[in-house]
C-alpha positions in Angstrom: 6.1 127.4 118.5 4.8 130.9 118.4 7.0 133.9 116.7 7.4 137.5 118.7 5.9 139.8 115.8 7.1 143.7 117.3 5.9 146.6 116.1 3.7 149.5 118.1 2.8 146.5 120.3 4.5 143.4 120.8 1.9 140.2 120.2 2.4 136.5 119.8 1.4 134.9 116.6 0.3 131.3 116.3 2.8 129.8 114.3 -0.4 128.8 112.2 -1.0 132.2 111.3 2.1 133.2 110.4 2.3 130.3 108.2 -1.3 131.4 106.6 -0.1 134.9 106.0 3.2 133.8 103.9 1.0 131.1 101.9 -0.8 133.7 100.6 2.5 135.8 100.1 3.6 133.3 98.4 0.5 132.4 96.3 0.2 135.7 94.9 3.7 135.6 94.0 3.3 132.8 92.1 0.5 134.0 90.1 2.5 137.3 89.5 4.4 135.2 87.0 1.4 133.5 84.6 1.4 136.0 82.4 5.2 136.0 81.6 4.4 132.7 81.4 1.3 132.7 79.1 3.2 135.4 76.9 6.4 133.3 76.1 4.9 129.3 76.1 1.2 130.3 74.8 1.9 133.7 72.3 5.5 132.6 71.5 6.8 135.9 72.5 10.0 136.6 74.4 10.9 140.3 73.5 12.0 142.1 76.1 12.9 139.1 78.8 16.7 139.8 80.4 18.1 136.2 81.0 20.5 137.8 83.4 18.1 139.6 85.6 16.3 135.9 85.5 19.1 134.1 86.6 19.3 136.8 89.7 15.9 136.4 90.6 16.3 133.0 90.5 19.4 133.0 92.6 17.5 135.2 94.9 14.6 132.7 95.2 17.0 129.8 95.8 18.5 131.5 98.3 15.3 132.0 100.0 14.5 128.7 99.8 17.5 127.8 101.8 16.6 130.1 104.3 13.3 128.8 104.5 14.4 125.3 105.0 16.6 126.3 107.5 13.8 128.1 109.4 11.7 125.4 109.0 8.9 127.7 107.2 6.6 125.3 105.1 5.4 128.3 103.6 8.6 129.8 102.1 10.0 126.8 101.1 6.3 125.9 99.2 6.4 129.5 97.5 10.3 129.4 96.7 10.0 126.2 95.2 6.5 126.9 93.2 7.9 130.5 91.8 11.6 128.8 91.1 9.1 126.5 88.8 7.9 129.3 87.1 10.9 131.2 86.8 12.2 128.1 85.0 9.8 127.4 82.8 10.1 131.0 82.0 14.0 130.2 81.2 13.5 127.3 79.2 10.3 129.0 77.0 12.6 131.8 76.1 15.8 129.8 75.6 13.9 127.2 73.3 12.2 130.5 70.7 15.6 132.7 70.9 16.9 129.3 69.4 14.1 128.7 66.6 14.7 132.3 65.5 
């Protein structure tokens, strides 16, 4: 199945590329989170995180995910479900120091 990209010109995209171009969307959106991660699981440090903006973003993400599934995009659902992961593991490093301290 091809999707109708528009723009200035109006060109048909191998479904293949389409699906490259939000893997890599997706991969660097995943990586965009290992330092948060590094900084709360590897340093210890959690100053500054705002659960409630994570819990939005996470909401936003899982919402995205739905969509993708619904679409059928392998590659949205792969980078929902890989920065959900993150996002979590985000959670649960902060919730498990603001309770040591």
């Amino acid at each position: 199945r091809d999707y109708k990209v528009t723009g200035v010109q109006t060109c048909a995209l191998p479904i293949f590329w389409v699906e490259a171009i939000g893997v890599a969307a997706g991969f660097l959106g995943v990586i965009a989170w290992f330092p948060q991660i590094r900084k709360v699981w590897s340093e210890g440090k959690h100053e500054g995180i705002s659960l409630s903006t994570f819990a939005l973003v996470s909401t936003s993400l899982g919402l995205w995910l739905i969509y993708g599934v619904v679409i059928e995009s392998v590659a949205m659902v792969l980078a929902n479900i890989a920065a959900l992961s993150c996002i979590i593991a985000i959670i649960v490093g902060v919730l498990r120091l603001r309770r040591e301290s």
